[in-house]
C-alpha positions as a printed Julia matrix, in Angstrom:
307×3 Matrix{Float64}:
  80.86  -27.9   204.68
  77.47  -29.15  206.12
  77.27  -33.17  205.74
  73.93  -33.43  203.72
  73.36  -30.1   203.7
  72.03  -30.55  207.4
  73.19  -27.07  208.61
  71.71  -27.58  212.11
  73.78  -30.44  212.53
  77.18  -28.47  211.42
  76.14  -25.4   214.19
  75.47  -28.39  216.96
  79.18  -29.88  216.35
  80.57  -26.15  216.12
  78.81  -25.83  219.7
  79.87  -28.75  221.18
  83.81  -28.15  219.87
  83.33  -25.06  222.03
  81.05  -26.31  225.01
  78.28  -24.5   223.89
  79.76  -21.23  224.34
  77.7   -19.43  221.83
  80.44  -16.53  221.02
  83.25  -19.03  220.91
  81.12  -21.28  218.47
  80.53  -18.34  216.45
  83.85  -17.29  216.21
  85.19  -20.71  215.2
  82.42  -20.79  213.0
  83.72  -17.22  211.29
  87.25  -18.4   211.09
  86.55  -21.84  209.32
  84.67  -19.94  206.6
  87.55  -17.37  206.19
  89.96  -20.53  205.94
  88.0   -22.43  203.56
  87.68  -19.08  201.28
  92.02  -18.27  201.95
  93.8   -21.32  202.42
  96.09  -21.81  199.54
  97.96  -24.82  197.91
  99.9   -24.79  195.37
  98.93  -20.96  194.36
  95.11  -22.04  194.37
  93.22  -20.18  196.99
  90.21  -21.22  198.72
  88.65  -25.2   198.88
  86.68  -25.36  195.94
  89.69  -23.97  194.03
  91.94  -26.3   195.0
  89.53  -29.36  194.59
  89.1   -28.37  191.09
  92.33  -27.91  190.35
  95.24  -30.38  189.39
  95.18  -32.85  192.07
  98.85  -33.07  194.14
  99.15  -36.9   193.35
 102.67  -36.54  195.01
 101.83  -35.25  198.36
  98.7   -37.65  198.39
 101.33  -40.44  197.89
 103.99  -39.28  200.15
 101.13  -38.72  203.09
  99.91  -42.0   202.77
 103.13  -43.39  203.33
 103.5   -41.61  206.12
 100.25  -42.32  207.64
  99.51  -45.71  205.55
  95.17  -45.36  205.7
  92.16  -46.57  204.46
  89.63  -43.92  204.56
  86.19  -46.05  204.49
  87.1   -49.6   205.8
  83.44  -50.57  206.49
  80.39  -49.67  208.41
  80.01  -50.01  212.09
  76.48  -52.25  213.3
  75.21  -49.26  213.97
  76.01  -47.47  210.79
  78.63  -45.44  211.05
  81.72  -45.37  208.65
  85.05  -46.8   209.37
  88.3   -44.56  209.08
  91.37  -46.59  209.36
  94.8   -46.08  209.82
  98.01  -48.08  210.93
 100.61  -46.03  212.31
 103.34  -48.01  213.12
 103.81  -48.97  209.65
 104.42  -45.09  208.45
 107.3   -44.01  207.68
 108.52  -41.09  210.04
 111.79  -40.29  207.94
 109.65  -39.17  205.46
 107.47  -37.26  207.59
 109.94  -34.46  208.66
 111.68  -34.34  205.53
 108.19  -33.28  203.05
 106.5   -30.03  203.48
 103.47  -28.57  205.86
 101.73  -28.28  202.49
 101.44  -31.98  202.02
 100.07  -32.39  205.71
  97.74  -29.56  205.23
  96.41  -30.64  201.7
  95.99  -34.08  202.34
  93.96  -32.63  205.45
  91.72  -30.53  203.07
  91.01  -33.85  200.73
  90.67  -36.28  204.0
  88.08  -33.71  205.35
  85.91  -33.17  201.48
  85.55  -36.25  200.82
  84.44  -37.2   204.4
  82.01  -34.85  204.59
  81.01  -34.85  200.66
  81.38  -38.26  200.08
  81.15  -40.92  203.03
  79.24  -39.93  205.79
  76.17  -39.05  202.82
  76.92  -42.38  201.97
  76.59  -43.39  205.4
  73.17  -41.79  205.99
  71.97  -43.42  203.09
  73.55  -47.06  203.67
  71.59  -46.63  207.3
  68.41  -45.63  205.13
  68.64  -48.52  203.17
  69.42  -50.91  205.96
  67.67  -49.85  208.84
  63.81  -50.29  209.31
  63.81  -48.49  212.14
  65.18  -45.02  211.24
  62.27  -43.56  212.37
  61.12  -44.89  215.99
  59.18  -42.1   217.07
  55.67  -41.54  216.03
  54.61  -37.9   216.63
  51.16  -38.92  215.2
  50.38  -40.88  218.01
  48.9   -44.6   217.05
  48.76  -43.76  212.83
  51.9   -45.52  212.33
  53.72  -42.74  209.99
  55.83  -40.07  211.38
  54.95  -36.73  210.41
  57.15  -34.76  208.09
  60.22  -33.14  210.04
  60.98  -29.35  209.19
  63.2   -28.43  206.27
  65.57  -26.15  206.3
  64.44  -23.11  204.69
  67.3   -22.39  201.82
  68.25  -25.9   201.31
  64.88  -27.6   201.46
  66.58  -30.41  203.28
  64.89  -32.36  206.83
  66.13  -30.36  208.96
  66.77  -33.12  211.79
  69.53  -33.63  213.99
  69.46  -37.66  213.09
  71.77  -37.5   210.86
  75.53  -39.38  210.67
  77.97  -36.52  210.35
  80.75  -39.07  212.37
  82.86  -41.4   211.56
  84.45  -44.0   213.76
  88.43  -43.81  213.66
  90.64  -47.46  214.7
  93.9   -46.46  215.15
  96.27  -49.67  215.22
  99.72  -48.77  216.71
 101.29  -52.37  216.13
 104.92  -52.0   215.69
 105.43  -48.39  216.4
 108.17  -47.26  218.25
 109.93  -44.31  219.47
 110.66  -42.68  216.21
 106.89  -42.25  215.98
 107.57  -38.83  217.93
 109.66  -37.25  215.22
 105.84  -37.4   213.46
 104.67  -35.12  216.46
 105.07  -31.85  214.09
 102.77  -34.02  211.47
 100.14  -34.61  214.11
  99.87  -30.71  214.97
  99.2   -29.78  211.84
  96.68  -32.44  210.86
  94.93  -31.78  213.82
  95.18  -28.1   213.83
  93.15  -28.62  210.19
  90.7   -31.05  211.2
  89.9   -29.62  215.22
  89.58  -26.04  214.1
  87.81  -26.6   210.53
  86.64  -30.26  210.57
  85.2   -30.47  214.14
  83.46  -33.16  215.73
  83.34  -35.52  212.9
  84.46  -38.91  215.39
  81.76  -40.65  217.1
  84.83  -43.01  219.13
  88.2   -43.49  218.41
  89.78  -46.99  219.31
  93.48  -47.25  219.98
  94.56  -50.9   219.4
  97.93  -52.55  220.32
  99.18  -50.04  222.23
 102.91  -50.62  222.94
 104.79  -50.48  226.88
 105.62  -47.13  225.54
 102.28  -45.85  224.85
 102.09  -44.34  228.47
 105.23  -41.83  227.44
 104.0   -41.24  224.03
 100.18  -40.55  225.16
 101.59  -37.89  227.65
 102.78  -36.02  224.44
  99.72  -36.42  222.43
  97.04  -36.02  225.23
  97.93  -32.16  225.81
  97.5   -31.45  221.91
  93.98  -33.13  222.41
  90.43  -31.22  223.16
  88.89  -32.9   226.66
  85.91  -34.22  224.33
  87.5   -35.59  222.04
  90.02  -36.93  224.72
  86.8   -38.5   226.42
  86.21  -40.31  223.14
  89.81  -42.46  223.11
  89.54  -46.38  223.74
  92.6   -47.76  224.36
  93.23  -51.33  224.09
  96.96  -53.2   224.38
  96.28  -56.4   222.59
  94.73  -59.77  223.04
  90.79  -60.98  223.95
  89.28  -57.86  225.22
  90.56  -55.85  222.26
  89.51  -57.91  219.75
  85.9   -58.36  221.68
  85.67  -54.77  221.85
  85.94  -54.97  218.36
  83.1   -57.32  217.42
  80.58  -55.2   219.89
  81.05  -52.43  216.78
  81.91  -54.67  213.88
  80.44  -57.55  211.87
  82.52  -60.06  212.35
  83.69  -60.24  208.43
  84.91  -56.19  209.13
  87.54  -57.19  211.57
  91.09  -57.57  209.7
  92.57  -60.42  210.37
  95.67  -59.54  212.14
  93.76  -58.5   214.77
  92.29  -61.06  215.69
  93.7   -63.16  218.46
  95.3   -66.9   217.36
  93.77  -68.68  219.45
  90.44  -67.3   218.24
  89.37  -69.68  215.27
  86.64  -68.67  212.98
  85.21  -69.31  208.82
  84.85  -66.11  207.6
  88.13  -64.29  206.74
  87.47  -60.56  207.2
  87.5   -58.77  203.66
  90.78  -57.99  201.83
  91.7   -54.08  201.61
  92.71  -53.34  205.18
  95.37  -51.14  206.03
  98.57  -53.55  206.88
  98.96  -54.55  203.27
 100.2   -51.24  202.63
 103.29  -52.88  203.3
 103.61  -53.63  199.4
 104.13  -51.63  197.05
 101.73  -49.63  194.89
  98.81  -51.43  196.7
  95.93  -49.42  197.85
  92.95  -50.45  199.64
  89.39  -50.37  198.08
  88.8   -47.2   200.54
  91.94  -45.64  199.15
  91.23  -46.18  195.36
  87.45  -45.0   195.98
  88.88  -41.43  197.49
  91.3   -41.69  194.03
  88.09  -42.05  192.33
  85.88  -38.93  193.91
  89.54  -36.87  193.69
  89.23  -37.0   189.85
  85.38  -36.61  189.81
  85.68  -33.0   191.48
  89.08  -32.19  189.67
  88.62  -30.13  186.4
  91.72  -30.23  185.08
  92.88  -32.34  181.92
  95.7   -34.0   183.3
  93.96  -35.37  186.59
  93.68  -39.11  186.67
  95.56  -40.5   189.28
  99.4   -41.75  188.25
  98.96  -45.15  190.73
């Protein structure tokens, strides 16, 4: 549960989910490893169980219809990974009519293969990439930094610069009033990933928010922690949205859609984003990649993925 097996950086983001209240931390701390050992799908307790098991390519599907997603879009300028979703092209029939174990196991995978899979990808994509990882020298003028201290079981660097967050673009083009019948969806996702995932999102960015987004935000805000309420961009449409966009993008990251029309450029921003979940049986690049780590930490037979 500790992104590169950084455990001071797990306890910090425990901390700061409970404003540094040390007993509250604790406590949250307690219950997330009683969950991971307890929580049960499909009569497999406990995470690991359930990642090695059988994977439930039917709730995967029916979630991502729901909640149409590309888990790693692309890196940020600075680094960080891209989670992306498009709401207002989910379908919120659906979402009342399948089971709290789809939203909860789809939680489980979204939150393992984050913190298994893309943000150590992350840390080493900024390893590779940036020159100046290390800008301190507490050597003084010899021009290498010192080693940092490991952490004693794991024999990892213990250091706290590490990227265990992800940034999350939330496009709500198209969504409408129906989008509240997915309210009971959002609870439960979040209940998963704010009480055993916490402070994985560096910023989230809202994007073509509707005239309604006032009424709906007043219904999502209260289900919200302040920090993570303090993270929220929100953008309606149009230049300042899209130039919001390129101050944490490359310019080749931003989908096309979202970019305004009378905004002319070359470079056509890379195929795989979210809105061409629209057609059937397509997945994005991110979406096929998670496919790809689901079956690596499956041990069952029968687990290759059926789409």
């Amino acid at each position: 549960m500790c992104p590169c097996n950084n455990r001071k950086a797990t306890v910090r983001r425990f901390l700061v989910a409970r404003k540094y209240v040390i007993s509250d931390a604790e406590k949250m701390l307690r219950d997330t490893i009683e969950w991971r050992a307890n929580v049960t799908i499909s009569g497999m307790k406990g995470i690991e169980l359930i990642l090695k098991s059988k994977p439930r390519w039917d709730l995967i599907s029916a979630n991502r219809r729901i909640i149409p997603a590309t888990p790693f879009h692309c890196y940020t300028r600075q680094g960080y990974p891209v989670y992306a979703l498009c709401l207002g092209k989910g379908d919120s029939a659906l979402a009342i009519s399948v089971q709290e174990e789809c939203h909860i196991y789809c939680s489980i995978i979204r939150g393992e293969h984050l913190v298994r899979k893309i943000l150590p990808d992350a840390q080493l994509h900024r390893q590779d990439t940036d020159v100046d990882l290390h800008l301190d020298d507490p050597t003084g003028d010899s021009g290498i930094p010192q080693s940092l201290p490991r952490d004693p079981v794991t024999g990892v660097e213990d250091s706290v610069d590490i990227f265990d967050k992800q940034v999350v673009i939330v496009d709500l083009e198209d969504i409408g009033m129906s989008a509240l019948r997915c309210l009971y969806v959002f609870k439960v996702i979040n209940s998963v990933a704010s009480l055993n995932y916490p402070e994985l999102s560096k910023a989230i960015y809202v994007l073509n928010a509707p005239s309604i987004f006032d009424y709906l935000w007043s219904v999502v805000k209260p289900l919200l922690a302040p920090h993570t309420q303090n993270k929220i961009c929100i953008y309606q449409s149009g230049s300042k949205q899209y130039e919001a966009l390129k101050d944490i993008l490359f310019e080749d990251d931003i989908p096309d859609h979202l970019i305004p029309q009378d905004y002319v450029r070359k470079v056509q921003s890379k195929p795989g984003c979210v809105t061409e979940s629209d057609f059937p049986g397509y997945r994005p690049k991110g979406a096929k990649d998670m496919d790809l780590w689901i079956e690596s930490m499956s041990q069952d037979l029968s687990k290759e993925c059926p789409f």
